[in-house]
MARBA-3410 file (N, C-alpha, C, O; in Angstrom, 1 decimal):
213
93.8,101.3,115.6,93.1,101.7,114.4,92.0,100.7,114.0,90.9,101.1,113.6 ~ 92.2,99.3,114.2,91.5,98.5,113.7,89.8,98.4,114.1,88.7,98.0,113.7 ~ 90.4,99.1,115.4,89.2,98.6,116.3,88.2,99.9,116.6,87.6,100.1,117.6 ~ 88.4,100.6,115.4,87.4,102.4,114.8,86.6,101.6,114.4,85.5,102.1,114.6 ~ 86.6,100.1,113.8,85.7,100.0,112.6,84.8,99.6,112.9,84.8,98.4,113.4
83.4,100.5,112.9,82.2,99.9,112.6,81.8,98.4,112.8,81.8,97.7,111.8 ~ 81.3,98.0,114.1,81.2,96.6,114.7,79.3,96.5,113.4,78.6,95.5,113.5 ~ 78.9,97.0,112.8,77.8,96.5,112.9,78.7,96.0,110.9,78.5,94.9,110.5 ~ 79.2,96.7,110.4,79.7,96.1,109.3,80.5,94.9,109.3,80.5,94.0,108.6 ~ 80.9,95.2,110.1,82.0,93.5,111.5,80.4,92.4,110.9,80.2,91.8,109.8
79.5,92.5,112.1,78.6,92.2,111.7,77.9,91.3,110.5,77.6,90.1,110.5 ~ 77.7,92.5,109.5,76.7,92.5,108.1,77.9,91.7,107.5,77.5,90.7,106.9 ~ 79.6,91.8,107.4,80.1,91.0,107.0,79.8,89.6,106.9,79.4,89.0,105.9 ~ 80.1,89.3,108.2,79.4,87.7,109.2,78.3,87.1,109.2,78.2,86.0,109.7 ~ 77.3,87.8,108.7,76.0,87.3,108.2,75.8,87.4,107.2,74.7,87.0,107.1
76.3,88.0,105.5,76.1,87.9,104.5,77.6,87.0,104.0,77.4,86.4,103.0 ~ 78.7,87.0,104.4,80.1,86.6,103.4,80.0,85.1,104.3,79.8,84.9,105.5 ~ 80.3,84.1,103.2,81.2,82.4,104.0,82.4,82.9,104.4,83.1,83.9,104.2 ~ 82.4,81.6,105.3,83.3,81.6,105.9,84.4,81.6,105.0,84.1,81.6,103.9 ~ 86.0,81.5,105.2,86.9,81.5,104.2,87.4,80.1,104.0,88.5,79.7,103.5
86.2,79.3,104.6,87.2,77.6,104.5,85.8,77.2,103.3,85.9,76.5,102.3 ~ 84.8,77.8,103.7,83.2,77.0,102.7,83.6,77.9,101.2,84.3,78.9,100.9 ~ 83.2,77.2,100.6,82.4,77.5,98.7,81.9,78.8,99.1,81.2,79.2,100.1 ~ 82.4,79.4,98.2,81.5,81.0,97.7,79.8,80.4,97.7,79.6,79.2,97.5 ~ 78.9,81.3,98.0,77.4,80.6,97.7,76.9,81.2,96.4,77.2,82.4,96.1
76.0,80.5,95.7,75.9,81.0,94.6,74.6,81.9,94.6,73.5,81.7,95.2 ~ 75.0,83.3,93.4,75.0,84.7,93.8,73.3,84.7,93.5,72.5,85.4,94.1 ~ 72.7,83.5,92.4,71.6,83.6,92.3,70.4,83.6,93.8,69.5,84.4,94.2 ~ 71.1,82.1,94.3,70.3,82.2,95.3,70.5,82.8,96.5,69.5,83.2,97.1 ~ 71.9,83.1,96.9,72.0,84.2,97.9,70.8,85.6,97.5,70.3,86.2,98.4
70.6,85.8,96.3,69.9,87.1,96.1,68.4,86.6,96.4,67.8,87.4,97.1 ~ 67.9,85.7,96.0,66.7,85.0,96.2,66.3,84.7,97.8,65.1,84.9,98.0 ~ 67.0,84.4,98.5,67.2,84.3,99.9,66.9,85.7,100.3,65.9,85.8,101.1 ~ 67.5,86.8,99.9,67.6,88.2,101.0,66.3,88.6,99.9,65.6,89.2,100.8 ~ 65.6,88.6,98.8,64.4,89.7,98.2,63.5,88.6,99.3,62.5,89.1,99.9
63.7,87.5,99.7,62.2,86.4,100.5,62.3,87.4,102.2,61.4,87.9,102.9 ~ 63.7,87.4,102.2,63.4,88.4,103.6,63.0,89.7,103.7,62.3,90.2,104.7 ~ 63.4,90.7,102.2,62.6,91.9,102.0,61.2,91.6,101.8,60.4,92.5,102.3 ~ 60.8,91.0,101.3,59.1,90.8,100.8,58.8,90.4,102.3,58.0,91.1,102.9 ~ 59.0,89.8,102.8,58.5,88.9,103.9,58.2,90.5,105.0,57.2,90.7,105.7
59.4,91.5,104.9,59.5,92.3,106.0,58.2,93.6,104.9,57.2,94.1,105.4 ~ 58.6,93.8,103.8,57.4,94.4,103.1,56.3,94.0,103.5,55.6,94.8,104.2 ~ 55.9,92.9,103.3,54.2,92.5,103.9,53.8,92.8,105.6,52.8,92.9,106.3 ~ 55.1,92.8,105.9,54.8,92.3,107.6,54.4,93.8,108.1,53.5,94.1,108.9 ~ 55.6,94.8,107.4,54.8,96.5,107.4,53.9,97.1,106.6,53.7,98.3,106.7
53.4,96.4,105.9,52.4,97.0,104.9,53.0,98.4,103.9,52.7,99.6,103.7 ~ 54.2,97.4,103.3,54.6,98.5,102.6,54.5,98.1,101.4,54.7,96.9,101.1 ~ 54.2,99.4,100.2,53.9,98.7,98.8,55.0,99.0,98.0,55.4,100.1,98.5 ~ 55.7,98.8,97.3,56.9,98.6,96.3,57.1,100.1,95.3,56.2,100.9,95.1 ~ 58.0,100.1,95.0,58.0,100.8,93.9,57.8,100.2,92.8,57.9,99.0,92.7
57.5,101.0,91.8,57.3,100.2,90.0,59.2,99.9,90.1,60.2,100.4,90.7 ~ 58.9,99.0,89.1,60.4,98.2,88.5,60.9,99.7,87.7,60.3,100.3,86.8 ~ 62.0,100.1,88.3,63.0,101.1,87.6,62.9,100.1,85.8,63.0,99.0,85.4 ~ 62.6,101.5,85.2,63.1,101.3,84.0,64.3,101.0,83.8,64.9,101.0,84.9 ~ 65.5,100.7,82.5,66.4,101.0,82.1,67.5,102.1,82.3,68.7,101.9,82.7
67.0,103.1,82.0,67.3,104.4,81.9,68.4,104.7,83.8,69.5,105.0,84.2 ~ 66.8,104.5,84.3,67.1,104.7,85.8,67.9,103.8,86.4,68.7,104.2,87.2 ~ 67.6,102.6,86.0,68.8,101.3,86.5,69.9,101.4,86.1,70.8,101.1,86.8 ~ 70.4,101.9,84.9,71.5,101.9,84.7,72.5,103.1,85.4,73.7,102.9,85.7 ~ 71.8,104.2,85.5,72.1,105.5,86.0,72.3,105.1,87.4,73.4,105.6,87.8
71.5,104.2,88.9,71.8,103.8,89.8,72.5,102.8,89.8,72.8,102.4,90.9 ~ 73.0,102.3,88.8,73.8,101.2,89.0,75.3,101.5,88.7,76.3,100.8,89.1 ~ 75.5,102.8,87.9,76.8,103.5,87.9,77.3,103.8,88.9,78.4,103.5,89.2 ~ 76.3,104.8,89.7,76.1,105.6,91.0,77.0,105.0,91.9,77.9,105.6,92.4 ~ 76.7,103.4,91.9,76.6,102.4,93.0,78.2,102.1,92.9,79.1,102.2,93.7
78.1,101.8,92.0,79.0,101.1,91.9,80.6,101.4,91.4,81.6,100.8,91.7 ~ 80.5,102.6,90.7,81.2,103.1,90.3,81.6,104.8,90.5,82.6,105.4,90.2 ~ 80.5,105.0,91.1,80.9,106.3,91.6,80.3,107.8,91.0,80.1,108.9,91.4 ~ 80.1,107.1,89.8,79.7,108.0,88.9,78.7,107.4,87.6,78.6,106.2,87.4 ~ 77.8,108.5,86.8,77.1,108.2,85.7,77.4,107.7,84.7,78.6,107.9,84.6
76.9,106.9,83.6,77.5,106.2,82.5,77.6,107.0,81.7,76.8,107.9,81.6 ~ 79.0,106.8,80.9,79.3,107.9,79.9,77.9,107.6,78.6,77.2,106.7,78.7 ~ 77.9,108.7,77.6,77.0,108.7,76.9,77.0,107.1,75.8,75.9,106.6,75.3 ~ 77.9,106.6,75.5,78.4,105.9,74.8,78.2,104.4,75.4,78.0,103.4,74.7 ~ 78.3,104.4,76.9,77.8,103.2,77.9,76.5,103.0,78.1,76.1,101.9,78.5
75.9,103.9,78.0,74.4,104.3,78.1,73.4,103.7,76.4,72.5,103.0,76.4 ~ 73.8,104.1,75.8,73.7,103.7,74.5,73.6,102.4,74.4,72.6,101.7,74.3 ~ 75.1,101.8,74.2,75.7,100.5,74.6,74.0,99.7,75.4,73.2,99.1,74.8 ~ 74.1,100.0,76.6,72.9,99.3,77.1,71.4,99.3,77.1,70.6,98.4,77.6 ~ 71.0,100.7,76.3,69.7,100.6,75.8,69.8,100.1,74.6,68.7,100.2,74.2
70.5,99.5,73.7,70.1,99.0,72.3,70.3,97.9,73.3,69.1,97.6,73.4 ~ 71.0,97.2,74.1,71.3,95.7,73.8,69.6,95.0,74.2,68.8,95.4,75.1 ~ 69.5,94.2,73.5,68.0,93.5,73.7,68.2,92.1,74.1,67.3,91.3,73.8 ~ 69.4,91.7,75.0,69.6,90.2,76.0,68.5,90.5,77.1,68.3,91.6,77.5 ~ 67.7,89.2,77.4,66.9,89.8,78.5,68.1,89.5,79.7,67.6,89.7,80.8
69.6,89.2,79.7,69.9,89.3,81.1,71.4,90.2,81.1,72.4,90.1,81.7 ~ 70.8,91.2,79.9,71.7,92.6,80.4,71.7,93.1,81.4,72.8,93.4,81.7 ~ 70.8,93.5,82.2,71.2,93.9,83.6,72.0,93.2,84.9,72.3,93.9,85.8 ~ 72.1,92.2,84.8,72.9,91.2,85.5,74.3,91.3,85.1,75.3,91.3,85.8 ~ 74.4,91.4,83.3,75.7,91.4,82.7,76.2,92.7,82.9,77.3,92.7,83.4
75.7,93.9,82.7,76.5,94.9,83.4,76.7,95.2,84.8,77.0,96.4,85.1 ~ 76.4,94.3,85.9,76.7,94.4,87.1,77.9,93.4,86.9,78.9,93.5,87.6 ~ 77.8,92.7,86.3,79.3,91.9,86.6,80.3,92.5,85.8,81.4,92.0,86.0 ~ 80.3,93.4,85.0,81.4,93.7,84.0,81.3,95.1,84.9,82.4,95.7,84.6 ~ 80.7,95.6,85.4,81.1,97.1,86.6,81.9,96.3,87.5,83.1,96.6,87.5
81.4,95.2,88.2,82.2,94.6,89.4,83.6,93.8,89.1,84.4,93.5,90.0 ~ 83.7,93.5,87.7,84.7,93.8,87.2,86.0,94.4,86.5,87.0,94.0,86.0 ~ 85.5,95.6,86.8,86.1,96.9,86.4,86.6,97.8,87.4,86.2,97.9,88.5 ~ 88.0,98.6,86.9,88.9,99.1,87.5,87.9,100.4,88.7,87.8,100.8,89.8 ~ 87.3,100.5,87.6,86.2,101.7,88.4,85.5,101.7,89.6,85.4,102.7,90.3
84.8,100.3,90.2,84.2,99.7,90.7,85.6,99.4,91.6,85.2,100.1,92.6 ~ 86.8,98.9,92.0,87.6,99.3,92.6,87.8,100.2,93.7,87.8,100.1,94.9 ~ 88.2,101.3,92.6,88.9,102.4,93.1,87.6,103.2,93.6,87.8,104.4,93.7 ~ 86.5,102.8,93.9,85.0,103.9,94.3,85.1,103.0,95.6,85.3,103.6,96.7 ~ 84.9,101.9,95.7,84.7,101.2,97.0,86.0,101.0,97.5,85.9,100.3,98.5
87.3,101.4,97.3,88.3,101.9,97.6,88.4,103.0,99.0,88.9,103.1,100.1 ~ 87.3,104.0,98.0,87.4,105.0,99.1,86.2,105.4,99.7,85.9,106.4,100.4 ~ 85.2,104.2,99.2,84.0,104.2,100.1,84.1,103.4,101.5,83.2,103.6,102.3 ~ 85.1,102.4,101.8,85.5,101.7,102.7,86.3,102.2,103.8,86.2,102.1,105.0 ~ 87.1,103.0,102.8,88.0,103.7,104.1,87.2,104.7,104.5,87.6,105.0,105.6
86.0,105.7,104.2,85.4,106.6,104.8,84.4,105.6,105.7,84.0,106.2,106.7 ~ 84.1,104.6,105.5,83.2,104.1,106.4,84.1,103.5,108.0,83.8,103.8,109.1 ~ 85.3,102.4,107.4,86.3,102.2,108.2,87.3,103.1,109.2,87.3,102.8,110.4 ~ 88.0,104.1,108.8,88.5,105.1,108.8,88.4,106.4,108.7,89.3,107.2,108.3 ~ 86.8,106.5,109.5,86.5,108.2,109.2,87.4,109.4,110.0,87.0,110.6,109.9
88.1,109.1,110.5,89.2,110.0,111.6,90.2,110.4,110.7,91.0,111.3,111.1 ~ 90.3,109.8,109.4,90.8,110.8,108.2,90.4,112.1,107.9,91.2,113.0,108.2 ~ 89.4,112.3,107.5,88.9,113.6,107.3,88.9,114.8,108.3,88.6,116.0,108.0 ~ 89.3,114.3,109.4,89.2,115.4,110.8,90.5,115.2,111.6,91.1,116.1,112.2 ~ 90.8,114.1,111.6,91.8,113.9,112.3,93.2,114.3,112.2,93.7,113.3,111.8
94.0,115.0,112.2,95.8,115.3,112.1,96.6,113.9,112.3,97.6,113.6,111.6 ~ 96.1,113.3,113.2,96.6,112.5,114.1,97.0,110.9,113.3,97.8,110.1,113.6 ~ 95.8,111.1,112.0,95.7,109.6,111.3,95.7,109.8,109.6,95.6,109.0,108.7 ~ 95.9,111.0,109.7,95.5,111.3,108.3,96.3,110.7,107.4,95.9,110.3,106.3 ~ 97.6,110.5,107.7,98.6,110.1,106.7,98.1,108.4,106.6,98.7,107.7,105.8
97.2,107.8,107.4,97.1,106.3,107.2,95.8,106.3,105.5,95.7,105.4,104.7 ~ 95.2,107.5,105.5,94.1,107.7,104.6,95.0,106.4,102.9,94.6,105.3,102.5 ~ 96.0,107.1,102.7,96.1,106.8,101.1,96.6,105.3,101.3,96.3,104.5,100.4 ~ 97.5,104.6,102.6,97.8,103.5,102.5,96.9,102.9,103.1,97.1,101.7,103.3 ~ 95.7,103.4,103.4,94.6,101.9,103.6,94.2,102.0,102.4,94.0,100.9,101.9
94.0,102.9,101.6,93.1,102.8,100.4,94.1,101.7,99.3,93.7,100.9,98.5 ~ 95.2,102.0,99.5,96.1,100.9,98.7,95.9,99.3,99.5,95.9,98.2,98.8 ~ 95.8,99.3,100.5,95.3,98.0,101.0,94.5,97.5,100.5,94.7,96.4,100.0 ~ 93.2,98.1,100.6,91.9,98.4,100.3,91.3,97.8,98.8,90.4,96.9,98.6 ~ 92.0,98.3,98.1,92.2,98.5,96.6,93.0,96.6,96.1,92.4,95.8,95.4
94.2,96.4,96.7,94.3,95.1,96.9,93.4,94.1,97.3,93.4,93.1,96.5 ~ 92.6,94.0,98.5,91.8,93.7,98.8,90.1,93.0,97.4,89.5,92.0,97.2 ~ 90.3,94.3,97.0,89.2,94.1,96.4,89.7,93.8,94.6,88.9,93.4,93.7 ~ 91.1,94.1,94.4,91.3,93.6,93.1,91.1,92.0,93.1,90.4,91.3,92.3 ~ 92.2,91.7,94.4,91.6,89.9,94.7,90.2,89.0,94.8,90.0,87.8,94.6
89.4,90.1,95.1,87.9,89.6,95.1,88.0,88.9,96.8,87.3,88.0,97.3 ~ 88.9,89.6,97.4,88.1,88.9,98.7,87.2,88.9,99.4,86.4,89.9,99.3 ~ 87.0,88.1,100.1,85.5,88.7,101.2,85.5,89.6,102.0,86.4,90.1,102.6 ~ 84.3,89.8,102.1,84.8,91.0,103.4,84.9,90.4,104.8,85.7,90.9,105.7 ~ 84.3,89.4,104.9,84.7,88.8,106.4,85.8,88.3,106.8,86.1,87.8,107.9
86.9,88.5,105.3,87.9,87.9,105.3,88.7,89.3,105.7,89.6,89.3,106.5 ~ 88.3,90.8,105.0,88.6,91.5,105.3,89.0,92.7,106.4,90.0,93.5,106.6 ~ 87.5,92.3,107.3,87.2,92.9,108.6,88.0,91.9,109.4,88.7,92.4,110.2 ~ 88.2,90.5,109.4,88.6,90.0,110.1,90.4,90.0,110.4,91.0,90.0,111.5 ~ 91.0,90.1,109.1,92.5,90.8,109.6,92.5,92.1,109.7,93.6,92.1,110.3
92.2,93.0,109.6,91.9,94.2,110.2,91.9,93.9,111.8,93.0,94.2,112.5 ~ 90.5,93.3,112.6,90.6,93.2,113.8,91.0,92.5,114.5,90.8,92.5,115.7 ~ 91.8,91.6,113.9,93.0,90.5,114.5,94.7,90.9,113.6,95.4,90.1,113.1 ~ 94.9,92.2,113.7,96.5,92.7,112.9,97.2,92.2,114.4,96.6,91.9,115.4 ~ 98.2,92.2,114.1,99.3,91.9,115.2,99.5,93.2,115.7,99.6,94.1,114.8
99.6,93.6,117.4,100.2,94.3,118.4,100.8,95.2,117.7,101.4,94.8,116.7 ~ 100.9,96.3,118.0,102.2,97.6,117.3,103.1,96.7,118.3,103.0,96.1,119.3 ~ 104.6,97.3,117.0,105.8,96.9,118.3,106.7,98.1,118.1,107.3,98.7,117.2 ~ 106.5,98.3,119.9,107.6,99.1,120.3,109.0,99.0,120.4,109.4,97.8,120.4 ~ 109.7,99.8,120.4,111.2,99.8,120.6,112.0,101.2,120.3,111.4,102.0,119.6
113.3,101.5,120.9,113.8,102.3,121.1,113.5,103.4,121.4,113.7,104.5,120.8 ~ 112.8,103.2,122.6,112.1,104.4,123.9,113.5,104.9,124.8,114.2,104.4,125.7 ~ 113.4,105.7,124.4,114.1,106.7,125.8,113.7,107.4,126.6,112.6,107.8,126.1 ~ 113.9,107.9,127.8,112.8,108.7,128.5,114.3,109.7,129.4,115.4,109.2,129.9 ~ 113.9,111.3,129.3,114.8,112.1,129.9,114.4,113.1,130.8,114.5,114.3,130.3
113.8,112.8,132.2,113.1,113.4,132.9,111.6,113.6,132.1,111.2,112.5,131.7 ~ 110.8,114.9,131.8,109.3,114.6,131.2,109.5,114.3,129.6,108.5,114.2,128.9 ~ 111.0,114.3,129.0,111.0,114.1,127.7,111.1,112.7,127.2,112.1,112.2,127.6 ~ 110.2,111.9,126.4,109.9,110.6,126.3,110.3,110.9,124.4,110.2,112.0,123.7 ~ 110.9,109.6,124.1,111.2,109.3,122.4,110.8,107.9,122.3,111.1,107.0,123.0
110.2,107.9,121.2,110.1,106.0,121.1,109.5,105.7,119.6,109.1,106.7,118.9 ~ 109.6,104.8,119.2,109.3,104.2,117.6,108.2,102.8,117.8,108.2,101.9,118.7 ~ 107.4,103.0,116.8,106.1,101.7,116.5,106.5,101.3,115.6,107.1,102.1,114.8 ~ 106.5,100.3,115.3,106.3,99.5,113.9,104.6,98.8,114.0,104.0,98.3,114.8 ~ 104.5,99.2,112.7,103.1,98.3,112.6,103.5,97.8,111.1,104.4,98.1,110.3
102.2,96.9,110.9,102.3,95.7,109.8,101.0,96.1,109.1,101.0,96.7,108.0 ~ 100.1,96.0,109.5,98.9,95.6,109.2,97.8,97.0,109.6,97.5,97.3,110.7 ~ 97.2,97.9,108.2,97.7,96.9,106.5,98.2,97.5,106.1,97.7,97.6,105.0 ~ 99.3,98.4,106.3,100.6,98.3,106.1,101.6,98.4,106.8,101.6,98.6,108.0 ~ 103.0,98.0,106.0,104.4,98.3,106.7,104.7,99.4,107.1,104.8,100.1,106.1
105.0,100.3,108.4,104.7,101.6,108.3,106.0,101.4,109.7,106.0,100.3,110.3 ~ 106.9,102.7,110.1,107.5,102.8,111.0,107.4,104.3,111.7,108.0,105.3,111.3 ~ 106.7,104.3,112.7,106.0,105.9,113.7,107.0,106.0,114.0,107.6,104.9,113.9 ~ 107.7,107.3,114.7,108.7,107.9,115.2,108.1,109.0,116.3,107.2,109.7,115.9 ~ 108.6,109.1,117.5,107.1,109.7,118.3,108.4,110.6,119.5,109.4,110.3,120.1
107.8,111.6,119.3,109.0,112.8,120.7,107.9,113.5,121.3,107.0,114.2,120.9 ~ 108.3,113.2,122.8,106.4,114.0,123.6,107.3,114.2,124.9,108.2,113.6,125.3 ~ 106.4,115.4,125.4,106.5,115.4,127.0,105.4,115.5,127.8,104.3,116.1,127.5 ~ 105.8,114.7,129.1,104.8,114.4,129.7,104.5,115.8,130.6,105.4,116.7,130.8 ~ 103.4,115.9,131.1,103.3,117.0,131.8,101.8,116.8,132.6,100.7,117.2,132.1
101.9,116.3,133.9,100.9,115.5,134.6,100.1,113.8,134.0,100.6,112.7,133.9 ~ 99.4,114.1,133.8,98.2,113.0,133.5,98.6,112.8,131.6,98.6,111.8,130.9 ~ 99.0,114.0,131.2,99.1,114.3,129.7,99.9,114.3,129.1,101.0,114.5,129.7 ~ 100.0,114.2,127.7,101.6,114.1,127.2,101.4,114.6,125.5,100.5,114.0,124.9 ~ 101.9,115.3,124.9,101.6,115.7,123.6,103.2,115.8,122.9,104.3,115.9,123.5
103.0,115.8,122.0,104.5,116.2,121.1,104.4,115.7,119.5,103.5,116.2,118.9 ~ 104.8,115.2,119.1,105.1,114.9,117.4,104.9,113.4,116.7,105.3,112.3,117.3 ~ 104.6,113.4,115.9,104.7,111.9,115.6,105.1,112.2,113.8,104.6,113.0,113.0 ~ 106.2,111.0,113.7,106.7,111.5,112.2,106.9,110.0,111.4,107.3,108.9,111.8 ~ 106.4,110.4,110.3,106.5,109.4,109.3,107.2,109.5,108.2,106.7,109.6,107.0
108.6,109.4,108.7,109.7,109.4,107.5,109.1,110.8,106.4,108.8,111.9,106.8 ~ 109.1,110.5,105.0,109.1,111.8,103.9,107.7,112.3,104.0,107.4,113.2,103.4 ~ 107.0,111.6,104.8,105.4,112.2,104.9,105.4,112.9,105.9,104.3,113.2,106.4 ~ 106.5,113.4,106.4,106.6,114.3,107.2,105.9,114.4,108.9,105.3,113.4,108.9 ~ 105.8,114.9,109.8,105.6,115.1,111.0,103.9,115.6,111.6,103.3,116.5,111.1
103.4,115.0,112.5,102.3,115.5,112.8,101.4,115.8,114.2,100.8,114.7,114.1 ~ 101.0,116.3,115.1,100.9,116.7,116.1,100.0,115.8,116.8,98.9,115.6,116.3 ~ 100.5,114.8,118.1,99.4,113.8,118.7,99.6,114.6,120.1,100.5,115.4,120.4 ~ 98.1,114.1,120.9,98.2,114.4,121.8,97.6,113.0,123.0,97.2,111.9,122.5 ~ 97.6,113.0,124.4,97.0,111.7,124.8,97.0,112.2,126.4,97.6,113.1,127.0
96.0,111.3,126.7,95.9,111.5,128.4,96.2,110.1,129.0,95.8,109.0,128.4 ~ 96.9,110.1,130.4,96.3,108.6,131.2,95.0,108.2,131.4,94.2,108.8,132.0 ~ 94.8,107.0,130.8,93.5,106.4,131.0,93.0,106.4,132.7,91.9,106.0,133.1
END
């Protein structure tokens, strides 16, 4: 599963997050650093800017973003009276501090990480416990390179208690990471192919199928 995920987010992790042994970098000039690379790549295509979003519009994209949804009428208010010039900074950190902000990149991660949910039979029951991973993950404030990186270094599934009875095969996975989870798997083989059941305890049973590589 680990290794579905999107190598270029792998990536954009590893070039924007420290490492997990260095200092957080600080957010001002990290942001100052990446607008010198946008302008720099602006001029270099001759592209002209948009006007500075008003209020209205920033705050409305910055719900969007972040939260999933628009500011209630009362949040909205809230932030056009306030007259700090560094209210827009302050409600990006009090979204990025909020349960909302969460639970949206919650399940913006796992559709990006884990898109074989939505289509898949085969993985779907992993959908709600990555999102509780997920959700952990991000209540801690971790990094993402800290993220991607146990993801594609989890430990080996471990097999055990395989039986095999002429084309009828039975066997159990344990996996860990990122969650404790125990597969239960009854298939028969039939040439090159082998299809049958795979069950996860009260979440009940689901249909896999596979070929020899």
């Amino acid at each position: 599963m680990a290794r579905q995920i999107r190598w270029e987010l792998g990536l954009l992790a590893w070039l924007l997050c420290s490492a997990a042994s260095a200092a957080p970098p600080d957010p001002v000039a990290l942001a100052q650093r990446i607008d010198t690379h946008i302008e720099a790549g602006r001029k270099a295509n001759g592209v002209t800017p948009a006007p500075r979003a008003g209020d209205p519009e920033f705050l409305r994209r910055l719900y969007l973003d972040l939260a999933g949804h628009i500011p209630r009428v009362y949040e909205a208010r809230e932030f056009l009276d306030d007259q700090r010039p560094d209210k827009r900074s302050r409600e990006i950190d009090k979204l990025l501090d909020g349960a909302g902000y969460v639970s949206h990149f919650s399940t913006v991660w796992r559709r990006e990480w884990l898109p074989q949910v939505g289509a898949d039979p085969q993985v779907q029951f992993l959908g709600p416990q990555f999102e509780i991973w997920l959700k952990k993950q991000l209540q801690a404030n971790a990094p993402y390179d800290k993220m991607v990186r146990d993801m594609i270094t989890a430990p080996p599934y471990g097999y055990f208690d395989g039986t095999a009875n002429g084309d009828d095969l039975a066997w159990k996975v344990s996996i860990t990471n990122p969650m404790p989870l125990t597969l239960e798997f009854t298939g028969k083989v039939s040439g090159d192919s082998i299809s049958g059941e795979m069950g996860i305890g009260p979440m009940g049973s689901f249909p896999f199928t596979g070929k020899r590589a």
